[in-house]
SEDREN-168681 format. One record per residue (C-alpha): residue number from 1; x, y, z. Coordinates in Angstrom, 1 decimal, decimal comma. Example, Ala and Ser with C-alpha at 12.3 -4.5 7.8 and 13.67 -1.06 7.14 Angstrom:
# residues 2
   mikol       xx       yy       zz
       1     12,3     -4,5      7,8
       2     13,7     -1,1      7,1
***
This chain:
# residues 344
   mikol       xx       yy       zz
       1      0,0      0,0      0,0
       2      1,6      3,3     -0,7
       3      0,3      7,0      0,0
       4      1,1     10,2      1,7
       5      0,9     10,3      5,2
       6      0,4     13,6      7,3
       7      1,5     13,4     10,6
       8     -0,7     15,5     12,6
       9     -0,8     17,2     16,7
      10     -2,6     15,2     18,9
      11     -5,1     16,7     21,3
      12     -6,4     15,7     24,7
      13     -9,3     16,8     26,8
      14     -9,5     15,8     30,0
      15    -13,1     15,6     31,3
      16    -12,8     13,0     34,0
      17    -14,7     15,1     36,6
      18    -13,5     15,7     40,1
      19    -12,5     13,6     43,2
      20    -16,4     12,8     45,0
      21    -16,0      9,1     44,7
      22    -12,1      8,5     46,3
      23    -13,2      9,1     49,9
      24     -9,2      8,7     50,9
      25     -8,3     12,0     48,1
      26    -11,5     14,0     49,5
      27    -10,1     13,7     53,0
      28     -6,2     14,6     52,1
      29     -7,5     17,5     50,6
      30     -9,8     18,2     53,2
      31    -10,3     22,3     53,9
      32     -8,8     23,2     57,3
      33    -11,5     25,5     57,8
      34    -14,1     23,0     58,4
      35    -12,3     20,8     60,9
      36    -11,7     17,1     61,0
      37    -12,7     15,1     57,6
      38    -15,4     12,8     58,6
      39    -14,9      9,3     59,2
      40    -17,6      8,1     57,2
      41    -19,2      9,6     53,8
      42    -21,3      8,1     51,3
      43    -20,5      9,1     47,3
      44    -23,0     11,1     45,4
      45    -21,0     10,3     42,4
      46    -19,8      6,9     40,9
      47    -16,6      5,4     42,1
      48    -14,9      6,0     38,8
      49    -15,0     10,1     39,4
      50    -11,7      9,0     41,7
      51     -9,2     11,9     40,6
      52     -6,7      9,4     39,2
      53     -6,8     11,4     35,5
      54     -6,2     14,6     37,4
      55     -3,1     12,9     38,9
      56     -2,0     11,9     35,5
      57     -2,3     15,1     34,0
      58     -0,6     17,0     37,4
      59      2,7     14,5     36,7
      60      2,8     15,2     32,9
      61      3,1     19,2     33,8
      62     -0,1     20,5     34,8
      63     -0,7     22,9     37,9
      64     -4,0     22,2     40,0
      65     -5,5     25,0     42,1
      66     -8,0     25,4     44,8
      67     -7,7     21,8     45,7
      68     -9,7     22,1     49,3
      69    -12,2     24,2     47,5
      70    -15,1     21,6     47,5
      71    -19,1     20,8     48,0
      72    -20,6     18,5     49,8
      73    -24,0     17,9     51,2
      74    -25,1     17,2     54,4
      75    -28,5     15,7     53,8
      76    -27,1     12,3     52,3
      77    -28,8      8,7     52,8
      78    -27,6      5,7     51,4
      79    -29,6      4,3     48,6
      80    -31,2      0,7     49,1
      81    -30,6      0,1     45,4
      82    -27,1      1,2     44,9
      83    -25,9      1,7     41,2
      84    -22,2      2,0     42,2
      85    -20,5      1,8     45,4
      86    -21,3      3,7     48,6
      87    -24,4      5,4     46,4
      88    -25,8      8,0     48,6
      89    -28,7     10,3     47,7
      90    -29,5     13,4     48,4
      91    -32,5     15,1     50,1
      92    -34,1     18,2     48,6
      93    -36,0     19,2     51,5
      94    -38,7     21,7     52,0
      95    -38,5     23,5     55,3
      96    -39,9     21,7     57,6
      97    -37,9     19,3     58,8
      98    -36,8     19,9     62,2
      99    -33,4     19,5     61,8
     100    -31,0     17,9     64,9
     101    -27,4     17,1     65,7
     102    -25,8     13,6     66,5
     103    -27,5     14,7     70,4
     104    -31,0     15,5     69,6
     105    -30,4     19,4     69,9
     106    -31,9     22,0     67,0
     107    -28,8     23,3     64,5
     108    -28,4     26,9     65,4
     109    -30,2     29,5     63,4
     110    -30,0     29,9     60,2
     111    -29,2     26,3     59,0
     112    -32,6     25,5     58,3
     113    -33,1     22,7     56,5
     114    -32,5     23,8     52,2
     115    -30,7     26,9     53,5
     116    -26,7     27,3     53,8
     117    -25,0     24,1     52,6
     118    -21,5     24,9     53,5
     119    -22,2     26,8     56,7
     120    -24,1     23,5     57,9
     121    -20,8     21,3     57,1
     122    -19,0     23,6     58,8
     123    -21,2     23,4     62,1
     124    -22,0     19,2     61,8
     125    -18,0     19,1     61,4
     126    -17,6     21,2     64,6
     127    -20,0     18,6     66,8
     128    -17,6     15,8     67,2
     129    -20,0     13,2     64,6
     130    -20,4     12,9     61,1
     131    -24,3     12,7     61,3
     132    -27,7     14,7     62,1
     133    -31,2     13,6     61,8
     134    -34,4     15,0     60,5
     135    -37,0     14,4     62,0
     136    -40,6     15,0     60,9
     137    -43,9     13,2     60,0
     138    -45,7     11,7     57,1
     139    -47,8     15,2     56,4
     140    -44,1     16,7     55,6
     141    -42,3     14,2     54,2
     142    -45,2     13,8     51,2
     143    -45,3     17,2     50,0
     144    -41,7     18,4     51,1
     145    -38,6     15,3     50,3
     146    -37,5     15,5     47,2
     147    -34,5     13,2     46,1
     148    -31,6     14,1     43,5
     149    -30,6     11,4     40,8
     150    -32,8     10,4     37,3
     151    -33,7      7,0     38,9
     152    -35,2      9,0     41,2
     153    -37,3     11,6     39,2
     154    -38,7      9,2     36,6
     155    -41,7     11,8     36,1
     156    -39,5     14,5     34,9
     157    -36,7     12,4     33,3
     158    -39,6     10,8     31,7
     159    -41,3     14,4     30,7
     160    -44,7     13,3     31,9
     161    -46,7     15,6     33,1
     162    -49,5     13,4     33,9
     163    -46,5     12,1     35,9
     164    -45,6     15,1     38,1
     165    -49,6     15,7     38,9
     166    -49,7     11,9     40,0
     167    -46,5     13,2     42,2
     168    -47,7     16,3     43,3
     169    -51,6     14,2     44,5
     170    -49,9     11,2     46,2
     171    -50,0     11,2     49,7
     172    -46,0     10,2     49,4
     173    -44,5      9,8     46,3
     174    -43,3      6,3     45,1
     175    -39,7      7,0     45,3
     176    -40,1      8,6     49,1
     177    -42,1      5,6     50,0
     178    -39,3      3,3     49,0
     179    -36,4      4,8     51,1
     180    -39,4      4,7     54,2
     181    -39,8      1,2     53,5
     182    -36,4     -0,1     52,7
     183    -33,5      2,8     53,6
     184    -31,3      2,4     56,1
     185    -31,4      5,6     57,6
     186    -35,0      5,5     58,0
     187    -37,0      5,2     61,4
     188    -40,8      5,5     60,6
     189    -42,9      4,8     63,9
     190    -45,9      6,0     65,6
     191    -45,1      7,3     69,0
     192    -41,6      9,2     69,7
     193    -40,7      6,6     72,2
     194    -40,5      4,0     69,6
     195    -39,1      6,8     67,1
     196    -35,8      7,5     69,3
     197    -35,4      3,5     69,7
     198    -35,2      3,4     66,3
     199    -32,7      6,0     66,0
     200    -30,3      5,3     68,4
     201    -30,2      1,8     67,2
     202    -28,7      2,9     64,4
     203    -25,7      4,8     66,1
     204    -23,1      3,1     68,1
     205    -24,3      4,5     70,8
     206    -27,9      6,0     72,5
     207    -27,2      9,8     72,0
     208    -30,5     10,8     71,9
     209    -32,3     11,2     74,8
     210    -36,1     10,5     74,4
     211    -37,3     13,4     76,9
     212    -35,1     16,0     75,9
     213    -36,4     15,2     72,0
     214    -39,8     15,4     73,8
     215    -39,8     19,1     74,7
     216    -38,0     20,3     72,0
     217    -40,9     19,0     69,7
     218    -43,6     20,5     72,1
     219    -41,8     23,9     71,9
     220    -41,3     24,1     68,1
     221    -45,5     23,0     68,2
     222    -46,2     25,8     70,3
     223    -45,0     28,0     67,9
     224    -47,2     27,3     65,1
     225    -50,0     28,3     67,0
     226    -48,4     31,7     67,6
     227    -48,7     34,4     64,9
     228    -46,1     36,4     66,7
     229    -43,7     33,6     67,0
     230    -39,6     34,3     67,4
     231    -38,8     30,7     65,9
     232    -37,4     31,7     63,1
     233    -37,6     28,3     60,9
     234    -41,5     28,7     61,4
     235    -41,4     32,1     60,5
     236    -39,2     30,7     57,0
     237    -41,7     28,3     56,5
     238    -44,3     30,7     56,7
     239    -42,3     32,8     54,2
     240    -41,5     30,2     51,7
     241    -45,5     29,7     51,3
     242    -46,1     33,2     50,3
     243    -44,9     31,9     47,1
     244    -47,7     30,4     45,2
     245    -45,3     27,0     43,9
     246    -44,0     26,9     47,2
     247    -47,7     26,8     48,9
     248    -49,2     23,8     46,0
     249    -46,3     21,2     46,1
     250    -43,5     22,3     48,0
     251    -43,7     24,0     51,6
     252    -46,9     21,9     53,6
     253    -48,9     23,7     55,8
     254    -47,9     24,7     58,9
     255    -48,8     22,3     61,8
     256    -47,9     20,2     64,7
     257    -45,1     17,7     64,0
     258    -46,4     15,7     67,1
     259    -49,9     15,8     65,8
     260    -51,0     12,0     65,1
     261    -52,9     12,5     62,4
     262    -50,3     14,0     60,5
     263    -48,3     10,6     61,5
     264    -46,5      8,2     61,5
     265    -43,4      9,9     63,2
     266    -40,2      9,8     60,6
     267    -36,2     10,2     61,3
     268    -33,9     10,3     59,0
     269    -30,4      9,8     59,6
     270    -28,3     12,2     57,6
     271    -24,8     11,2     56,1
     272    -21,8     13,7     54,2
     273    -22,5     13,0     50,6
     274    -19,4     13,7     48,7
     275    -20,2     15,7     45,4
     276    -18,4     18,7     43,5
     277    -14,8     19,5     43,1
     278    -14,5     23,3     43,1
     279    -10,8     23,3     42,2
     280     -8,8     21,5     39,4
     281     -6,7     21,6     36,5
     282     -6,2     25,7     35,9
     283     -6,9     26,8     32,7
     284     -6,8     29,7     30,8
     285     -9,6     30,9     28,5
     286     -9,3     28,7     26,0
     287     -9,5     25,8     28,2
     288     -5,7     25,3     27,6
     289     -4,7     23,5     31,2
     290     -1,6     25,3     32,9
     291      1,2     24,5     33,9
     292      3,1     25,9     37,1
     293      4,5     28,7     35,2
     294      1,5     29,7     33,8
     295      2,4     28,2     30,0
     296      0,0     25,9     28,1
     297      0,7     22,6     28,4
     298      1,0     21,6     24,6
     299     -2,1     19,5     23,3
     300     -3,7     19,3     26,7
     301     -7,1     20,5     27,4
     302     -9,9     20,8     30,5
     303    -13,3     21,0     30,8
     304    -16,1     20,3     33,4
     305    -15,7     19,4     37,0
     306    -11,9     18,2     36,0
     307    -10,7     22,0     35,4
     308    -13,1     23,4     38,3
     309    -16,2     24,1     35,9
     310    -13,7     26,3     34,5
     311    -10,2     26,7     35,3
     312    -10,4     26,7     39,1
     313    -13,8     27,3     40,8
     314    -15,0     30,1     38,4
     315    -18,2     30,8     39,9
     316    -16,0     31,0     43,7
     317    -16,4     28,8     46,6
     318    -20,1     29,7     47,6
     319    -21,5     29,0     44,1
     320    -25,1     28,7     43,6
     321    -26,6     25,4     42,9
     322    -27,7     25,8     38,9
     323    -24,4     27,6     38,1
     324    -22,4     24,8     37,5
     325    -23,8     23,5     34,4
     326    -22,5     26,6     32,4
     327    -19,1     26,4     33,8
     328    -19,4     23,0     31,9
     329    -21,0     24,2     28,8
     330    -18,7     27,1     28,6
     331    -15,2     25,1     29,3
     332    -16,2     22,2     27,0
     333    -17,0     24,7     24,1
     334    -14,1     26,5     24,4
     335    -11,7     23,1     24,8
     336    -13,6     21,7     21,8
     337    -13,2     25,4     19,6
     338     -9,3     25,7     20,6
     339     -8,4     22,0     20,2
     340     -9,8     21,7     16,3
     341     -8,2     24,8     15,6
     342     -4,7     23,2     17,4
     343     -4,8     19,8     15,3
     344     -6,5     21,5     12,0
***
């Protein structure tokens, strides 16, 4: 066979995502400022977003910034049908939860449930456990849990509508009801005595004490009555229903957590879910990755999670849920523009 052969520039881009599912990586580059990694984590991503292409690309040249720069939740629970290892999902809550430490005692104002991620790692990290509990009631778990991942949504995945109005009538919605009936981390009983059995039999040991629990649920229920009240999660919740989609299928009516016929009680045991990598490969604005000295590294490119949605944590370390998506669009159309024009 004979011809003319061209030899042309090779291009890479590296779109590996971050380092969510190597628990071992998450805690070496743990950020001082929230205190001791925790012992335990469950993986909001699959095991095979494990940093090992960002190590690769680090010992061929490249510079990684921002490496303690990270997001994780704090309202994890394992999934009973795991897809990959350690699968933990993610509650979206409304705000009525009342939400507890590892001792049974109400997280200081204002880390409501659905309010200030990081500032609630920070606290739950300054308690001494890696765990907190919601606890709630049937009447607030139907209308207010919702859970991140497609399996999970198959209404909108699906794009049924008649779907989301089945969702939005059930008394709990199918994918709720599963995690009461078959999670782990789930304690659904009908008086509180039986609820805090339940809970600190799944603990190594009885931290919460069943009185104590007791009168802090009778003083958060005395507040609903009061139209004056100075608890400022029922005064959120009060807020978030001013908003019409907030009042239909997100925030329930205000009522007594200890009422029994808004029962059975629920507590949920709440885990660290590891998620986004804020730092990464830097970049410049061609998605060109770095090196030390500033200099592209020849053929080498980043996009997505891998170079920080875009060369570092563009949107900063308090981004906005939402945000990340266009640091993804925006760094893998500029890799994709600068590497065809570097191999053309």
């Amino acid at each position: 066979m004979t011809g003319t052969f061209e030899l042309r520039a090779q291009a890479v881009i590296v779109t590996s995502g971050g380092i969510g599912g190597n628990h071992d990586l998450v805690r070496a580059n743990w950020p001082e400022r929230l205190g001791t990694p925790p012992q335990k984590m469950i993986s909001g991503v699959p095991a095979h977003v494990d940093g090992k292409m960002l190590g690769i690309t680090e010992a061929a040249g490249a510079h990684l910034i921002n490496r303690d720069r990270m997001w994780h939740y704090t309202e994890g629970i394992e999934n009973w049908n795991p897809i990959w290892e350690r699968h933990g999902i993610r509650i979206l809550p409304g705000p009525s939860s009342l939400w507890l430490d590892a001792r049974g005692d109400r997280l200081p104002v204002p880390l409501f449930p659905g309010f200030d991620t990081l500032g609630t790692l920070h606290h739950i990290m300054s308690t001494g456990y890696d765990h907190t509990w919601f606890v709630l009631n049937q009447r607030v778990i139907g209308k207010e849990f919702t859970l991140s991942g497609s399996e999970q949504n198959p209404d909108l995945t699906g794009k049924s509508v008649r779907g989301v109005i089945d969702r939005a009538r059930a008394d709990v919605p199918g994918p709720v009801k599963a995690f009461m009936d078959h999670g782990v981390d789930f304690v659904v009983e009908k008086d509180l005595d039986a609820l805090v059995r339940g809970m600190n039999a799944l603990t190594k040991e009885p931290l919460i004490d069943e009185a104590a629990l007791r009168r802090t649920l009778a003083a958060r229920d005395r507040e609903i009555a009061n139209p004056f009240t100075k608890d400022l999660q029922v005064t959120a919740i009060r807020g978030a229903r001013k908003f019409l989609g907030d009042r239909l299928i997100r925030a329930v009516t205000p009522h007594r957590l200890l009422d029994p016929k808004a029962g059975p009680l629920i507590a949920v045991r709440l885990n660290i879910l590891t998620r986004k990598t804020l730092g990464g490969l830097e970049t410049d604005l061609s998605s060109r990755v770095l090196t030390e000295g500033g200099e592209p590294l020849p053929g080498v490119y980043a996009a997505g999670e891998a170079a920080g949605f875009g060369g570092g944590g563009v949107h900063g370390y308090r981004s906005l849920e939402g945000t990340f998506l266009g640091g993804c669009l925006f760094s893998g159309r500029a890799a994709g523009r600068a590497a065809a024009r570097d191999v053309s």
